[in-house]
C-alpha positions in Angstrom: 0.0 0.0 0.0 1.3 3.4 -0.7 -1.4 5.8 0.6 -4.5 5.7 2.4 -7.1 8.2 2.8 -10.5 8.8 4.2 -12.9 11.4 2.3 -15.2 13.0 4.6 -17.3 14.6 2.3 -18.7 11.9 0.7 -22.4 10.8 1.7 -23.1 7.3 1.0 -26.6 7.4 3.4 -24.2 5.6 6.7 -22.5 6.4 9.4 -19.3 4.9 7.6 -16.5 6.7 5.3 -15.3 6.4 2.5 -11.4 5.2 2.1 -9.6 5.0 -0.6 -6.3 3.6 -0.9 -3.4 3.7 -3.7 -1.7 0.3 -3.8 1.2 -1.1 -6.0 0.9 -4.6 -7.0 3.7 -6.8 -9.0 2.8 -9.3 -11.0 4.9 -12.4 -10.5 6.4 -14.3 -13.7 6.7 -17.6 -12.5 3.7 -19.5 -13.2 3.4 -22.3 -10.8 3.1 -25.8 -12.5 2.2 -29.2 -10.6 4.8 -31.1 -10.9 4.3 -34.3 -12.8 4.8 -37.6 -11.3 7.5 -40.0 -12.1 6.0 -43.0 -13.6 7.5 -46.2 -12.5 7.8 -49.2 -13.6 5.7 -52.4 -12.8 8.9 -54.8 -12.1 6.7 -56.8 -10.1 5.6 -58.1 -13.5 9.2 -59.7 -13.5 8.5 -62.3 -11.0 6.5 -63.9 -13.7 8.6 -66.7 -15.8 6.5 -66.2 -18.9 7.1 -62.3 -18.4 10.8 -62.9 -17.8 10.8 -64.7 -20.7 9.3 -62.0 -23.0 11.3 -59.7 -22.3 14.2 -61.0 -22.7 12.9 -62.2 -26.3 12.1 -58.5 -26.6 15.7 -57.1 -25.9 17.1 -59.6 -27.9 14.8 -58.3 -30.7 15.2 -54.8 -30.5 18.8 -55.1 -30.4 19.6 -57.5 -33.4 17.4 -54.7 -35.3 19.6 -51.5 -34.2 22.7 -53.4 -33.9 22.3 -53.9 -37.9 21.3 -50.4 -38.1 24.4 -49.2 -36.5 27.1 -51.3 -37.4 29.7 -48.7 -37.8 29.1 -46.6 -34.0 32.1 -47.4 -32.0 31.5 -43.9 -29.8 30.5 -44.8 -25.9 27.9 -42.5 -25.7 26.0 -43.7 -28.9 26.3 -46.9 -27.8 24.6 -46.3 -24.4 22.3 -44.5 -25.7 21.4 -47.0 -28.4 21.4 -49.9 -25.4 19.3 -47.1 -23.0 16.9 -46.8 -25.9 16.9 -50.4 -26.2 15.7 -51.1 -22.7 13.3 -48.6 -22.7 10.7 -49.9 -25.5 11.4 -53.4 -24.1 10.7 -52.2 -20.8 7.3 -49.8 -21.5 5.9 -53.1 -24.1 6.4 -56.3 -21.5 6.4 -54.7 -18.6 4.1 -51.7 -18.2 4.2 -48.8 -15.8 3.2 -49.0 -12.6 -0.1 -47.7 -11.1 -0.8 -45.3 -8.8 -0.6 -47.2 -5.1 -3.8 -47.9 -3.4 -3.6 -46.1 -0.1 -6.8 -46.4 1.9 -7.0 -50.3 1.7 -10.9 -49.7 3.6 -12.2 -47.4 1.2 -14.7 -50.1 -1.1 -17.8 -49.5 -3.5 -19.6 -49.0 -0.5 -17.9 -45.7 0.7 -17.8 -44.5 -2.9 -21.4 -44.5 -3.3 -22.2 -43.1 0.5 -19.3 -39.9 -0.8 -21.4 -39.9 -3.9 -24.8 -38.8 -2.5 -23.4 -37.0 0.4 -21.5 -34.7 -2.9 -24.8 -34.8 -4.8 -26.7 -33.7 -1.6 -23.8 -30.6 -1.2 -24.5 -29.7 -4.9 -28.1 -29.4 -4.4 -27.8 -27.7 -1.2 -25.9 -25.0 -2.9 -28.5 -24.8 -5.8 -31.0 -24.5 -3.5 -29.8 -21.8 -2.0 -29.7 -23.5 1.4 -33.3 -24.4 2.5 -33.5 -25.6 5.3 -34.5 -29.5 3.8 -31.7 -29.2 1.7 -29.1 -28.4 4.5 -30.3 -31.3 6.2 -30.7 -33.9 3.9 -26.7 -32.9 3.3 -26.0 -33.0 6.7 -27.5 -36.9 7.4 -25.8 -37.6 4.5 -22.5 -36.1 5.8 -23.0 -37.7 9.0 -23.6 -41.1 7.4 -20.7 -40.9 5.1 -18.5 -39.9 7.9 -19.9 -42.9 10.2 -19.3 -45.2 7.4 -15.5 -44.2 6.5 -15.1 -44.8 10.5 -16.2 -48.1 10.8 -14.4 -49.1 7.5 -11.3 -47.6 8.8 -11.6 -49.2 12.2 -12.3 -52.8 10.4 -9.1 -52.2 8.7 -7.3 -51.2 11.5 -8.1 -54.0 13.9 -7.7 -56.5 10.7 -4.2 -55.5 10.8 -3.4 -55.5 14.0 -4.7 -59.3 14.2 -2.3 -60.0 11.1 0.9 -58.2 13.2 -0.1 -60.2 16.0 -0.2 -63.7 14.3 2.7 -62.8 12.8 4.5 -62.0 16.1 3.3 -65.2 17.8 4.7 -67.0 15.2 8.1 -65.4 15.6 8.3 -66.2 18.9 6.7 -69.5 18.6 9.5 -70.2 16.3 12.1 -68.8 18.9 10.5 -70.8 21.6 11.0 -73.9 19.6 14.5 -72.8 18.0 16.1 -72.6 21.7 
């Protein structure tokens, strides 16, 4: 801000004045841009023999057909780059890429469809211009969804904490007997 005033004079029918205010403002160049995600690939795919197998057929392939392209290349960095290209299309058509991970194990069809109405019920709240039936049918449906994701969450939780424990008890099971 560089300067504030209040006019006096000015009679907008209130007891308030009017201010007005010089401000400088700078306009930033850098643009901000979500970063994009590095894909990665599905090597799980590997512990397949059939997949194994493919791919290897696959590199073998691809570099017969460059390697008779490029006959005459004796440079190091061609040749990387030739063998880095090579392992790349081999790679993206056997393999794949990987997909995003799944993070909340609990969340099911169920859930989905409960966050579905409980949206639907929001947007017609807001188109509604908040009646009084709309703002409650969105709030059961908010308090359903939310007493949904906590019992899903909780049988998660206490499903894993029974698979740490049997796991434990075997441990020391096998401790008990190793001794």
């Amino acid at each position: 801000m560089r300067d504030v005033r209040c006019k006096r004079g000015v009679n907008v029918d209130s007891d308030h004045l009017l201010v007005m205010a010089k401000i400088q403002a700078r306009i930033s160049r850098n643009k901000m841009h979500r970063e994009q995600r590095v894909q990665k690939y599905n090597v799980q795919s590997l512990e397949n023999k059939e997949v194994q197998q493919a791919f290897r057929n696959n590199i073998i392939e691809l570099n017969e057909s460059t390697s008779a392209d490029e006959e005459g290349q004796k440079r190091i960095e061609k040749q990387w780059s030739i063998c880095e290209k090579i392992m790349k299309k081999a790679v993206e058509s056997v393999i794949g890429m990987q997909g995003p991970p799944n993070r909340n194990d609990w969340f099911d069809d169920e859930c989905a469809e409960v966050t579905f109405l409980k949206n639907k019920a929001y947007k017609n709240m807001l188109a509604k211009k908040n009646t009084r039936r709309a703002r409650e049918e969105y709030q059961t449906r908010r308090y359903e969804e939310k007493k949904i994701h906590r019992q899903k969450k909780r049988e998660a939780r206490n499903g894993l904490k029974e698979e740490i424990g049997k796991q434990v008890d075997k441990k020391r099971l096998g401790s008990f007997i190793g001794k």
